[in-house]
LUMTORMAR-30160 format. One record per residue: residue number from 0; y negated, x, z of N, C-alpha, C in turn. Coordinates in steps of 0.1 Angstrom, whole numbers. Layout:
// LUMTORMAR-30160
<i->NUM, n_c2->Y, n_c1->X, n_c3->Z, ca_c2->Y, ca_c1->X, ca_c3->Z, c_c2->Y, c_c1->X, c_c3->Z> $
...
This chain:
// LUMTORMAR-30160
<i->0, n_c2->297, n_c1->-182, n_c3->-35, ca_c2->294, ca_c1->-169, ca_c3->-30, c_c2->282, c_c1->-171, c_c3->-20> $
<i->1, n_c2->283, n_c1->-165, n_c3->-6, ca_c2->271, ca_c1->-160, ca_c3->-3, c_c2->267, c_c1->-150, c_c3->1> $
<i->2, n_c2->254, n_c1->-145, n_c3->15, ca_c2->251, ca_c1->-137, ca_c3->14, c_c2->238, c_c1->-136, c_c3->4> $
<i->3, n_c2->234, n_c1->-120, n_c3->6, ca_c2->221, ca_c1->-115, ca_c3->7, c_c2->221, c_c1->-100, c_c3->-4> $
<i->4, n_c2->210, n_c1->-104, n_c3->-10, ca_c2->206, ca_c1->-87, ca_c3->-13, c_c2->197, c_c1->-81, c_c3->-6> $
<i->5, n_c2->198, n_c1->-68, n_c3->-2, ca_c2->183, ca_c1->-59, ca_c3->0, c_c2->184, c_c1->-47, c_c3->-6> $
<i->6, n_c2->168, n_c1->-47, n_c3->-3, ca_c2->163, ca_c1->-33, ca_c3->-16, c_c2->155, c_c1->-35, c_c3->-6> $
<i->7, n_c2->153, n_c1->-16, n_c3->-9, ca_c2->143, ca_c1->-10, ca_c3->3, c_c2->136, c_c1->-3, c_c3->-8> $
<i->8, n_c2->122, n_c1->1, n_c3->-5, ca_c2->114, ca_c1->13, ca_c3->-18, c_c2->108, c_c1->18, c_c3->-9> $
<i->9, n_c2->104, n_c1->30, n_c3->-9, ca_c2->95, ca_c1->43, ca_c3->0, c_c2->79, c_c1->42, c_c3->-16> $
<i->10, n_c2->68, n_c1->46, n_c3->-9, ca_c2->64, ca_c1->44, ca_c3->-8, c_c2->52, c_c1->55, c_c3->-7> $
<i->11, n_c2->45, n_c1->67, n_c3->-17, ca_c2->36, ca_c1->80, ca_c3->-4, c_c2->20, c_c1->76, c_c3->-16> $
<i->12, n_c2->10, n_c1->78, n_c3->-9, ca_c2->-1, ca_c1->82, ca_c3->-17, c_c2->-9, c_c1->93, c_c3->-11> $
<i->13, n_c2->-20, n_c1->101, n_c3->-15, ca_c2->-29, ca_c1->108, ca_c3->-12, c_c2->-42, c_c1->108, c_c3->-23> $
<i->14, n_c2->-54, n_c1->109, n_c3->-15, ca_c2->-66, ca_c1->111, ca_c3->-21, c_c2->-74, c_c1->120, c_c3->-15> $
<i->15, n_c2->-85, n_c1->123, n_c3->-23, ca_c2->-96, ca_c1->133, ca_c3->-20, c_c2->-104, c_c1->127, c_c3->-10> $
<i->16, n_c2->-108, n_c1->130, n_c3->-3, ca_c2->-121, ca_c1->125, ca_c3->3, c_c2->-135, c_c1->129, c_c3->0> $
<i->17, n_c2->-143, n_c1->126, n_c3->-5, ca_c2->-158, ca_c1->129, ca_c3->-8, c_c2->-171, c_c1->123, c_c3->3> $
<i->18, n_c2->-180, n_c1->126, n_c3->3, ca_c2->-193, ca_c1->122, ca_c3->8, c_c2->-196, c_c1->110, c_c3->0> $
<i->19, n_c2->-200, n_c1->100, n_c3->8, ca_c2->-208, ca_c1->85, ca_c3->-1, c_c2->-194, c_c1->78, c_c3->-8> $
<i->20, n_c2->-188, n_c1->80, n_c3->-9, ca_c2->-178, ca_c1->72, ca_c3->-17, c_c2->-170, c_c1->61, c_c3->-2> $
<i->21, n_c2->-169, n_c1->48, n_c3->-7, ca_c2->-164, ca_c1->38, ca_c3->3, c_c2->-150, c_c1->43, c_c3->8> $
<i->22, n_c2->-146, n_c1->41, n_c3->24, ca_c2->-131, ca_c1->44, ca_c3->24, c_c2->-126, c_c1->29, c_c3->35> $
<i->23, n_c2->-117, n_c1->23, n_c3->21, ca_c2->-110, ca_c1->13, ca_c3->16, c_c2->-96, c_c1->14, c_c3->22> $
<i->24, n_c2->-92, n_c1->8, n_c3->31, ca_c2->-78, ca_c1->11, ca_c3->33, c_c2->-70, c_c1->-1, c_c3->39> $
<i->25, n_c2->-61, n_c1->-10, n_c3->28, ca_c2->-56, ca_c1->-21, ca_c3->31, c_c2->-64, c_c1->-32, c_c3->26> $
<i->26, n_c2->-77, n_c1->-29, n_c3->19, ca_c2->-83, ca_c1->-41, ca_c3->13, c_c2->-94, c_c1->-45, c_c3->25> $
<i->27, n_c2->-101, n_c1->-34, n_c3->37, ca_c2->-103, ca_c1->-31, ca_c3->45, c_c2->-116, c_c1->-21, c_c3->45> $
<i->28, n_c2->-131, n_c1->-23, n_c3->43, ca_c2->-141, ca_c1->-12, ca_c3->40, c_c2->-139, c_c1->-11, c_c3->57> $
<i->29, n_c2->-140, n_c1->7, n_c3->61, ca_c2->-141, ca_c1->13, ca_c3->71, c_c2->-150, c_c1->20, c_c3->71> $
<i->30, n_c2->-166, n_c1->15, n_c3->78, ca_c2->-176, ca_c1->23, ca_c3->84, c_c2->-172, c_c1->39, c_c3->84> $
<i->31, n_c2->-179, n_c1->42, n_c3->78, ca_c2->-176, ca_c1->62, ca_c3->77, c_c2->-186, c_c1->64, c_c3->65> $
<i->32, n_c2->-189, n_c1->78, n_c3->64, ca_c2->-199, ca_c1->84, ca_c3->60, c_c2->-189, c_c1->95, c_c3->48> $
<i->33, n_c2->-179, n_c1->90, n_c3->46, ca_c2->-169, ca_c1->95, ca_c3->32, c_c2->-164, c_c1->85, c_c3->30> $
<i->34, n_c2->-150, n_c1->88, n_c3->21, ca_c2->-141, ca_c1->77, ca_c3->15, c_c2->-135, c_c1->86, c_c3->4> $
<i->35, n_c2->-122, n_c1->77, n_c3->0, ca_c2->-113, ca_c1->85, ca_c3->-5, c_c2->-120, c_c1->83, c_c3->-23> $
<i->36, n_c2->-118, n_c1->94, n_c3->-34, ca_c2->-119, ca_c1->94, ca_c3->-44, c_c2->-103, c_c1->89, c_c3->-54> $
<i->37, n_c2->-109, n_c1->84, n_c3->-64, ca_c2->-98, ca_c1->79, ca_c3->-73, c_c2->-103, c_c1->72, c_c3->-85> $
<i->38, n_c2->-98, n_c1->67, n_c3->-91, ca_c2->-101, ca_c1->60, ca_c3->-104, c_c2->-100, c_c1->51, c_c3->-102> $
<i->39, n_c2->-91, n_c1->38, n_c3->-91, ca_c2->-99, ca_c1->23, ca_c3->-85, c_c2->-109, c_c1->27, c_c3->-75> $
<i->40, n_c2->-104, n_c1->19, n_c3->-68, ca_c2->-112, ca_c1->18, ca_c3->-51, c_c2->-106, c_c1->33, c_c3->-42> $
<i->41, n_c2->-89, n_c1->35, n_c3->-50, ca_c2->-87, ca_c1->48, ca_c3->-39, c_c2->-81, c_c1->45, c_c3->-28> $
<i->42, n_c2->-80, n_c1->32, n_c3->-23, ca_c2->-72, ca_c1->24, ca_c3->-13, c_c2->-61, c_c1->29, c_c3->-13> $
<i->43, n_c2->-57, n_c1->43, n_c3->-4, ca_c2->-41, ca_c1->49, ca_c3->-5, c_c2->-34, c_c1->40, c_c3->5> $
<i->44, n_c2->-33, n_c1->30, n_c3->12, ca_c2->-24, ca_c1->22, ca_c3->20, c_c2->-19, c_c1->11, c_c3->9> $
<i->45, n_c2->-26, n_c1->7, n_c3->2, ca_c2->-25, ca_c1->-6, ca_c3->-13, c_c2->-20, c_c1->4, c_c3->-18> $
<i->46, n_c2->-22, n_c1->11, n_c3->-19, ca_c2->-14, ca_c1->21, ca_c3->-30, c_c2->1, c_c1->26, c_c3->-26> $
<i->47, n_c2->1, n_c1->30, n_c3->-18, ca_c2->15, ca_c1->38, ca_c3->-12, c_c2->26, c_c1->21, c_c3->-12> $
<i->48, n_c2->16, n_c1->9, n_c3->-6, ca_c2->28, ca_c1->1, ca_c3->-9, c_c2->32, c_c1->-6, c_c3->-19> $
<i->49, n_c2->26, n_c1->-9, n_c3->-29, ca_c2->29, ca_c1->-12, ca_c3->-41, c_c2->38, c_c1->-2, c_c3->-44> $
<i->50, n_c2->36, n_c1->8, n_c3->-46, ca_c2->50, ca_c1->20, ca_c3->-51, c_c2->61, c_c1->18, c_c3->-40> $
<i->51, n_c2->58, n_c1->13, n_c3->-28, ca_c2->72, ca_c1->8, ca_c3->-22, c_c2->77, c_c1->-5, c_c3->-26> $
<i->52, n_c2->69, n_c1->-16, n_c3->-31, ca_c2->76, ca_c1->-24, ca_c3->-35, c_c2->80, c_c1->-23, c_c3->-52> $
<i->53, n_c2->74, n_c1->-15, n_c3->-61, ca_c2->80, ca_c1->-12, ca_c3->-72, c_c2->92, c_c1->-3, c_c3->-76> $
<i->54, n_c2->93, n_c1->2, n_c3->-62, ca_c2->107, ca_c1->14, ca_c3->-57, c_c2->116, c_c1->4, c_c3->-50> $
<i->55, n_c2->113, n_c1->-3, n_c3->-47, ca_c2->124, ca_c1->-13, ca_c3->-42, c_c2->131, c_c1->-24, c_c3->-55> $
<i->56, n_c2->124, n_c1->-26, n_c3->-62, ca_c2->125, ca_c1->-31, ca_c3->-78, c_c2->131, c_c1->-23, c_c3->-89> $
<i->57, n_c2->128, n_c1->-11, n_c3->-88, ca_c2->133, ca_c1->2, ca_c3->-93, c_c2->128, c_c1->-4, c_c3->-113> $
<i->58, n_c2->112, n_c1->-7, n_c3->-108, ca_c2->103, ca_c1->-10, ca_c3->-119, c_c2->94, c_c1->6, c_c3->-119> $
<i->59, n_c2->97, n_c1->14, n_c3->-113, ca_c2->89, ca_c1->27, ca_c3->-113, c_c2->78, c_c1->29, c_c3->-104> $
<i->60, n_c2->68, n_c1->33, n_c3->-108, ca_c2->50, ca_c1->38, ca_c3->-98, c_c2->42, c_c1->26, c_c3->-106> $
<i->61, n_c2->31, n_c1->28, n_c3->-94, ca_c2->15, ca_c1->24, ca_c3->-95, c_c2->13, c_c1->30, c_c3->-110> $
<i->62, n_c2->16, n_c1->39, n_c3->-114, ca_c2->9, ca_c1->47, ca_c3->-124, c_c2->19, c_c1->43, c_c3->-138> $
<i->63, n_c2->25, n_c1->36, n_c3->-140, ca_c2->31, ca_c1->32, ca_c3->-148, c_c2->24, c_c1->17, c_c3->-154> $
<i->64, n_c2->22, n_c1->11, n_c3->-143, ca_c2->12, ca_c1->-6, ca_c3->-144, c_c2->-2, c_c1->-8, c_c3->-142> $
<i->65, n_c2->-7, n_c1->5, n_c3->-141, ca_c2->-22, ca_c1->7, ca_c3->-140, c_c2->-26, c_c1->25, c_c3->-139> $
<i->66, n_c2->-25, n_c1->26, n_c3->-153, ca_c2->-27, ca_c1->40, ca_c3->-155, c_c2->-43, c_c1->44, c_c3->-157> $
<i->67, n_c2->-40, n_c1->57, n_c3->-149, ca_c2->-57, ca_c1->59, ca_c3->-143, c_c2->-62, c_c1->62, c_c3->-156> $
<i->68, n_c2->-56, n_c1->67, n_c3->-169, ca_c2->-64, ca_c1->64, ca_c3->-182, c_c2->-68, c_c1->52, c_c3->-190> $
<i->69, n_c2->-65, n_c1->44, n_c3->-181, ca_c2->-70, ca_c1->29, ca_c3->-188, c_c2->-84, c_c1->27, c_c3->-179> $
<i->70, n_c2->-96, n_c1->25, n_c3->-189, ca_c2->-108, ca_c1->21, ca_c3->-181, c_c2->-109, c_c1->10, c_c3->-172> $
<i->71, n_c2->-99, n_c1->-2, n_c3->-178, ca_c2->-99, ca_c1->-14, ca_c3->-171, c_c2->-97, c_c1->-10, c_c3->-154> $
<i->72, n_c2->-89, n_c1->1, n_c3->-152, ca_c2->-82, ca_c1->1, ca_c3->-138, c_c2->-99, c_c1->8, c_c3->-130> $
<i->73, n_c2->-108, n_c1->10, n_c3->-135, ca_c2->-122, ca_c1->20, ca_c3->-132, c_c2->-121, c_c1->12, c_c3->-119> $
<i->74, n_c2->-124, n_c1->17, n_c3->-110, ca_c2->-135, ca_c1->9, ca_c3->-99, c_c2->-123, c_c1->-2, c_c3->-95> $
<i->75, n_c2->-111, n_c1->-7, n_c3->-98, ca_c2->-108, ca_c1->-19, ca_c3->-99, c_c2->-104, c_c1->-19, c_c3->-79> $
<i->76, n_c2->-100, n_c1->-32, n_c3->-75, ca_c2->-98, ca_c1->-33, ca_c3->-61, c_c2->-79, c_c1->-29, c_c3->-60> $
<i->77, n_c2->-76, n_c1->-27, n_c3->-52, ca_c2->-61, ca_c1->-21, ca_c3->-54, c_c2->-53, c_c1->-34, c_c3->-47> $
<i->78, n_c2->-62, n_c1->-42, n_c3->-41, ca_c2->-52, ca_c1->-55, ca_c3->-34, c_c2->-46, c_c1->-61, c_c3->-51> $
<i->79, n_c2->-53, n_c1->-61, n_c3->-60, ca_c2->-49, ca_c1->-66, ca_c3->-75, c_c2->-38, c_c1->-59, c_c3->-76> $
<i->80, n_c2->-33, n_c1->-45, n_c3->-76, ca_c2->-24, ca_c1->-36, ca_c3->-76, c_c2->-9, c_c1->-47, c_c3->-69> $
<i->81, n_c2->-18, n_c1->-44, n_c3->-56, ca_c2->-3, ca_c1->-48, ca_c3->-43, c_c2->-3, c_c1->-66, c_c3->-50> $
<i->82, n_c2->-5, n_c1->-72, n_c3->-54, ca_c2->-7, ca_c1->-86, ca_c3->-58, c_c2->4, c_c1->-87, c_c3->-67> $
<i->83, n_c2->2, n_c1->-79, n_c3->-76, ca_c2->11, ca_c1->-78, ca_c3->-88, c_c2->22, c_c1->-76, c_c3->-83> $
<i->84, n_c2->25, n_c1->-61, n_c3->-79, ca_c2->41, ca_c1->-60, ca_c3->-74, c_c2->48, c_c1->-70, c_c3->-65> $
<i->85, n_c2->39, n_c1->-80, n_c3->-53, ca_c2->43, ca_c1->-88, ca_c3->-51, c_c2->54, c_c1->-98, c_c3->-60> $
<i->86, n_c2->43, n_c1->-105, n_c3->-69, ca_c2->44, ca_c1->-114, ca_c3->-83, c_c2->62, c_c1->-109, c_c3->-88> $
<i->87, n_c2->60, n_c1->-95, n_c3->-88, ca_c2->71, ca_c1->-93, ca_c3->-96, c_c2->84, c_c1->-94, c_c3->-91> $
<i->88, n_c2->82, n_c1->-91, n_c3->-75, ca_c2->92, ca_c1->-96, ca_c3->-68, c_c2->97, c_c1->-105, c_c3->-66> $
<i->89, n_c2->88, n_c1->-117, n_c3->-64, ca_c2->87, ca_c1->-134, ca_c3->-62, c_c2->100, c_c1->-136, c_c3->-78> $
<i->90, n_c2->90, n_c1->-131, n_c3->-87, ca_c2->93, ca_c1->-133, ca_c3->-101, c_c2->111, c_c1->-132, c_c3->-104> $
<i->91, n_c2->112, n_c1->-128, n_c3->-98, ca_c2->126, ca_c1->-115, ca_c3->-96, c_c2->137, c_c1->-122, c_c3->-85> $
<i->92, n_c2->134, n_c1->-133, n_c3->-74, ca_c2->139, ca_c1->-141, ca_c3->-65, c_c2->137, c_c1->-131, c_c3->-51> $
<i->93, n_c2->126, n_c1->-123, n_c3->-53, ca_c2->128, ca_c1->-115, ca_c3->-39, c_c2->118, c_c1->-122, c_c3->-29> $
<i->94, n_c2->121, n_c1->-120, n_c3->-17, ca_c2->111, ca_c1->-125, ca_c3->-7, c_c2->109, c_c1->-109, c_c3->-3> $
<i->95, n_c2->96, n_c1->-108, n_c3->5, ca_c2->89, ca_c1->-100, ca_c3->9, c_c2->92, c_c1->-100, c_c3->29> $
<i->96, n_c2->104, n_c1->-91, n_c3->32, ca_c2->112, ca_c1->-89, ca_c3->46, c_c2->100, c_c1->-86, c_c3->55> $
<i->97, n_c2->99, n_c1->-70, n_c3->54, ca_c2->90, ca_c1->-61, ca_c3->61, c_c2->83, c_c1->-53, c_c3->54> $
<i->98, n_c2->69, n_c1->-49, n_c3->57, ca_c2->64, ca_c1->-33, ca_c3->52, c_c2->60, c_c1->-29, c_c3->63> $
<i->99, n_c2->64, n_c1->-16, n_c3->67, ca_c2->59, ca_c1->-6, ca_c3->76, c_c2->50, c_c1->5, c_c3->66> $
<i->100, n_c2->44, n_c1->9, n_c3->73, ca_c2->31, ca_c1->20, ca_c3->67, c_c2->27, c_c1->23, c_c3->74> $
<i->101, n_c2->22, n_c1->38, n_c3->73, ca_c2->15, ca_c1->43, ca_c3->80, c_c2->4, c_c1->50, c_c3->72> $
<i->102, n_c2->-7, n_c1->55, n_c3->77, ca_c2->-20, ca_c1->57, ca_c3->71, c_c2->-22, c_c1->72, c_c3->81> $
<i->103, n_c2->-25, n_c1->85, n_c3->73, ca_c2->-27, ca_c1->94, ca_c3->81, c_c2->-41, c_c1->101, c_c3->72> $
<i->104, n_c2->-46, n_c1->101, n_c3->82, ca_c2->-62, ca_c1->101, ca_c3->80, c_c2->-68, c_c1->110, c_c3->96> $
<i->105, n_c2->-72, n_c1->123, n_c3->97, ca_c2->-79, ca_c1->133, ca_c3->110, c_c2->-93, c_c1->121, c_c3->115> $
<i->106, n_c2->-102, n_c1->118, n_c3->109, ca_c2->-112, ca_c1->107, ca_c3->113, c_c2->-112, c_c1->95, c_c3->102> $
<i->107, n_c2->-125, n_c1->86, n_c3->104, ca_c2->-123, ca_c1->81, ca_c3->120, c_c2->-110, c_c1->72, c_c3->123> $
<i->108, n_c2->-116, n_c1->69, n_c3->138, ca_c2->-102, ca_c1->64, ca_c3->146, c_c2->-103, c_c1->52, c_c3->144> $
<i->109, n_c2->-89, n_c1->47, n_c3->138, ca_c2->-90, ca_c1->31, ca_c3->129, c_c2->-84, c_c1->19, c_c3->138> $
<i->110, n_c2->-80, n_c1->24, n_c3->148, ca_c2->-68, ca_c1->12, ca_c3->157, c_c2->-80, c_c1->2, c_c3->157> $
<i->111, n_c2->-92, n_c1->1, n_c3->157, ca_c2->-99, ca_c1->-14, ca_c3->159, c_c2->-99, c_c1->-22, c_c3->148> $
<i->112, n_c2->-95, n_c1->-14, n_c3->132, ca_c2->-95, ca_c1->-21, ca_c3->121, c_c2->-79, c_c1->-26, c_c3->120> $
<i->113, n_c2->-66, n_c1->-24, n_c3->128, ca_c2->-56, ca_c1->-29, ca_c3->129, c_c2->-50, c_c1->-43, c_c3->125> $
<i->114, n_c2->-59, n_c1->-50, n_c3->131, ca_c2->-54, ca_c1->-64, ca_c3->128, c_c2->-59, c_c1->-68, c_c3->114> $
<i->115, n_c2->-73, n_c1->-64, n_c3->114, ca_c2->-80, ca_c1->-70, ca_c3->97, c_c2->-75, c_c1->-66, c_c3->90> $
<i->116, n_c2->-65, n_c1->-47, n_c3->89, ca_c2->-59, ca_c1->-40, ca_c3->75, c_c2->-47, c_c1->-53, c_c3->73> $
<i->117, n_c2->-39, n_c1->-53, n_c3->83, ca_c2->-27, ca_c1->-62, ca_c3->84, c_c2->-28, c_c1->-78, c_c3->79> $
<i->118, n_c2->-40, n_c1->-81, n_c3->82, ca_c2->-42, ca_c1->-97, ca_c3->78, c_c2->-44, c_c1->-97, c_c3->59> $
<i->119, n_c2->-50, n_c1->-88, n_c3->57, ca_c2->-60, ca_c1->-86, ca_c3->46, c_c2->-49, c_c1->-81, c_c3->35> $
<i->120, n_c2->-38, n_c1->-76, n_c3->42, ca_c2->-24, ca_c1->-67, ca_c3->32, c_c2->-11, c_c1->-84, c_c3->31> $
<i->121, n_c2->-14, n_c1->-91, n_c3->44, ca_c2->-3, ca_c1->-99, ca_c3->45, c_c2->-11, c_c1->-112, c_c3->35> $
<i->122, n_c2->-26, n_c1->-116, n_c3->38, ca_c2->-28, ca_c1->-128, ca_c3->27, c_c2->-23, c_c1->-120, c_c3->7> $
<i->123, n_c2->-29, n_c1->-107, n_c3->6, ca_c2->-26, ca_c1->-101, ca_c3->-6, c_c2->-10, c_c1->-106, c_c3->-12> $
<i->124, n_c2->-2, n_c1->-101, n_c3->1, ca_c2->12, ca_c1->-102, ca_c3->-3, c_c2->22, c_c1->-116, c_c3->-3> $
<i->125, n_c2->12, n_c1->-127, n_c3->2, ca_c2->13, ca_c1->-140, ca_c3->9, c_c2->29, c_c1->-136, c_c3->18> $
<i->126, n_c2->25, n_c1->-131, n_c3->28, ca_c2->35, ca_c1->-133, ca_c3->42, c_c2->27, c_c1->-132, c_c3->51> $
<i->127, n_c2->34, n_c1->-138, n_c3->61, ca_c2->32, ca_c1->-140, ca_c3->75, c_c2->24, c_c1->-124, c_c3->85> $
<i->128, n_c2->14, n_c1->-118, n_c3->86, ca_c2->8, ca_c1->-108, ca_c3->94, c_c2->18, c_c1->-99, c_c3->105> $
<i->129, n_c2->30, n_c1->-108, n_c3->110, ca_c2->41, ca_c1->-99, ca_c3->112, c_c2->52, c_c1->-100, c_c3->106> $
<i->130, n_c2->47, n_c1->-98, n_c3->92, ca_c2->54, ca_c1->-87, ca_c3->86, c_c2->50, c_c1->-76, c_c3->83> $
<i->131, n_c2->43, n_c1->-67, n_c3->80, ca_c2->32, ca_c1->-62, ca_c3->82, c_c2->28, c_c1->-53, c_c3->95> $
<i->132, n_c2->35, n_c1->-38, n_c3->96, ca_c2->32, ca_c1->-31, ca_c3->101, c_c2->25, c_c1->-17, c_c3->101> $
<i->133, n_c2->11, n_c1->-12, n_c3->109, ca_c2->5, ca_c1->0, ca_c3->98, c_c2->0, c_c1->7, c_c3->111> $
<i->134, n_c2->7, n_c1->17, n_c3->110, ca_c2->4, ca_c1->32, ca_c3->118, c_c2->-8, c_c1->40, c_c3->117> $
<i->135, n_c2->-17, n_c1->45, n_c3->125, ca_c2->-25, ca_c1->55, ca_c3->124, c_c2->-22, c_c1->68, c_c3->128> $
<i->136, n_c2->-19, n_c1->79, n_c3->124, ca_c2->-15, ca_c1->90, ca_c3->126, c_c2->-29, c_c1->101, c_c3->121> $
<i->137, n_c2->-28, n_c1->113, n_c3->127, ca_c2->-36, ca_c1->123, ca_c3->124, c_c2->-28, c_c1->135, c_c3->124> $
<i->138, n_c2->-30, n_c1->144, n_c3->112, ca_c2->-24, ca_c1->156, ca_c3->107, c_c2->-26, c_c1->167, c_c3->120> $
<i->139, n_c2->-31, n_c1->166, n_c3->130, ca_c2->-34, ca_c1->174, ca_c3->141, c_c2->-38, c_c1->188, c_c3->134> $
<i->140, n_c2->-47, n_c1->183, n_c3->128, ca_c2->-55, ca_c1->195, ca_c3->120, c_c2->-46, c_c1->207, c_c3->112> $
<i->141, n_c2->-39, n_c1->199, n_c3->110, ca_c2->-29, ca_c1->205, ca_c3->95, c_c2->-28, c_c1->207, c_c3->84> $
<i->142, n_c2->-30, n_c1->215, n_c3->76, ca_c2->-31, ca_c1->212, ca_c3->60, c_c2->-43, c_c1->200, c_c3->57> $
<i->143, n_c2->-45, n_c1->197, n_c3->43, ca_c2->-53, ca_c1->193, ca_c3->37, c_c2->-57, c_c1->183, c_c3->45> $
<i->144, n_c2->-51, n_c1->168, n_c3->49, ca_c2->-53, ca_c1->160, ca_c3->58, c_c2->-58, c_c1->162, c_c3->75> $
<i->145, n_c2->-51, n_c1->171, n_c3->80, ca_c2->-61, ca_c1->178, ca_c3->92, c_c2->-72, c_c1->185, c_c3->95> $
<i->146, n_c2->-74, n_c1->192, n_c3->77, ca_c2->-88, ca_c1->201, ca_c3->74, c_c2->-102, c_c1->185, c_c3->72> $
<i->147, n_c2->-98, n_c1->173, n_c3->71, ca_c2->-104, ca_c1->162, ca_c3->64, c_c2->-110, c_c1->161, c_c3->48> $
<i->148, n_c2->-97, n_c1->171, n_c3->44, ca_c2->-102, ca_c1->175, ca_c3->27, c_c2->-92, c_c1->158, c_c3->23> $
<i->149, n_c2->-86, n_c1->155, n_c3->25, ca_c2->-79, ca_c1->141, ca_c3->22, c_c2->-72, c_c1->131, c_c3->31> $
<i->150, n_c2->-67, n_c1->119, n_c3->25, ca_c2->-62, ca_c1->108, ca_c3->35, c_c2->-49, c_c1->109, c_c3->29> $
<i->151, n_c2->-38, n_c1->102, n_c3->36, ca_c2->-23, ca_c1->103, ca_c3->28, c_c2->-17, c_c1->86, c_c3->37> $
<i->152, n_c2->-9, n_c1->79, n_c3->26, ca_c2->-4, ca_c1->66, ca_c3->32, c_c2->10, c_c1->66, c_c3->30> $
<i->153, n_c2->13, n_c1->62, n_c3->37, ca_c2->33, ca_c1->64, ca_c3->33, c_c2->39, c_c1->49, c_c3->39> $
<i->154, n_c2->44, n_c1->42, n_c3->32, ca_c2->54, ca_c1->29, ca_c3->31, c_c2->66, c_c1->27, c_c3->24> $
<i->155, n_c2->73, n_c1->17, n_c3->34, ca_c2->86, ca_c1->10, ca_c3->32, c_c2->83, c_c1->-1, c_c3->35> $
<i->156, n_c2->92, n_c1->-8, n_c3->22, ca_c2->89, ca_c1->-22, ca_c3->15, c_c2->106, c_c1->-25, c_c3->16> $
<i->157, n_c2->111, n_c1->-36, n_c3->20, ca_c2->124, ca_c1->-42, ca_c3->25, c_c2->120, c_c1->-57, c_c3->19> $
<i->158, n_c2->130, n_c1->-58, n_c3->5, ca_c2->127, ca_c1->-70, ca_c3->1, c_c2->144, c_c1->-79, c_c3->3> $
<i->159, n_c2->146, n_c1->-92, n_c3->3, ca_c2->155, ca_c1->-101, ca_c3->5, c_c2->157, c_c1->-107, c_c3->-6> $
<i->160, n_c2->171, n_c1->-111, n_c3->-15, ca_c2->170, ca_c1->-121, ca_c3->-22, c_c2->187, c_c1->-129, c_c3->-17> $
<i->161, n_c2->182, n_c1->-144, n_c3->-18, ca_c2->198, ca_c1->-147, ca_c3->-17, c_c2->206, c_c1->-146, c_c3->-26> $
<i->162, n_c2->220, n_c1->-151, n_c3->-22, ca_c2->228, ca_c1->-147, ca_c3->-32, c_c2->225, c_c1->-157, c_c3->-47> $
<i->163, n_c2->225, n_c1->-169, n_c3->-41, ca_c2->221, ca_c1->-185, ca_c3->-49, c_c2->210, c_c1->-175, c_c3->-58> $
<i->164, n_c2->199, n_c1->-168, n_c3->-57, ca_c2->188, ca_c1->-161, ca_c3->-63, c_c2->194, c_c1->-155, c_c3->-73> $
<i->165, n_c2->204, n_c1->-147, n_c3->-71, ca_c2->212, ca_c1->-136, ca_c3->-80, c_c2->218, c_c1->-143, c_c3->-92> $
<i->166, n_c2->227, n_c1->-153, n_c3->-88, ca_c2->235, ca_c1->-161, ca_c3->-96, c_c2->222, c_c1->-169, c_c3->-107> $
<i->167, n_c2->211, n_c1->-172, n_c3->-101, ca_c2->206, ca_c1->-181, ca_c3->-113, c_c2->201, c_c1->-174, c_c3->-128> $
């Protein structure tokens, strides 16, 4: 037999934004005078892709493998999050194709943090930096996200396994 499998998983998060709290995005601290609230770090781009790669696995949510009522997950870094779902892919014969993301956030303007979110999400996921695509978008002062009451991250995760993978 040969040939290929693929599995695609989507991917959305959202957080509050507060005053003094860090904002974390991709395993990435961004200079700002807010940051997103949550019960880890709040990292909604680590977040939104791990639920695309646990939707591509059709293993469920983030909140199923690190539930915000377990104290362990307090404070925790969310690259551990995206790490794991990795793992489980590997685990599972999948290689890691593409992630596209996008990060929609009104301020501040992040295209200079570009390459470091991307480097910083691709060592997490061990692939190659192009694979690894992340959009900056702004709500054009829309709803909650364009009022700057929150950030929102939305991904697709395209995983590969060969056929030889399936059969073993």
């Amino acid at each position: 037999m040969s040939g290929f499998e693929i599995r695609t998983g989507l991917g959305w998060d959202t957080h509050r934004l507060a005053p003094g709290r860090p904002l974390i995005l991709g395993g990435v601290r961004i200079p700002c005078d807010f940051g997103a609230q949550g019960h880890s770090d709040a990292d909604v781009l680590a977040h939104a892709i791990t639920d695309a790669l646990l939707g591509a696995l059709a293993l469920g949510d983030i909140g199923m493998h690190f539930p915000d009522t377990d104290p362990r997950w307090s404070g925790a870094d969310s690259l551990l999050f995206l790490r794991h779902a990795a793992a489980l892919a590997a685990g599972r014969g999948y290689r890691i194709a593409n992630i596209d993301a996008n990060v929609i956030l009104e301020r501040p303007k992040l295209k200079d943090f570009r390459t470091a979110i991307r480097e910083s999400l691709a060592a997490a996921l061990s692939i190659d930096p192009d694979r690894v695509s992340v959009k900056f978008k702004t709500a054009e002062k829309v709803g909650p996200v364009g009022e700057g009451l929150s950030a929102e991250a939305q991904a697709v995760a395209t995983l590969v396994r060969d056929a030889a993978e399936r059969l073993a």
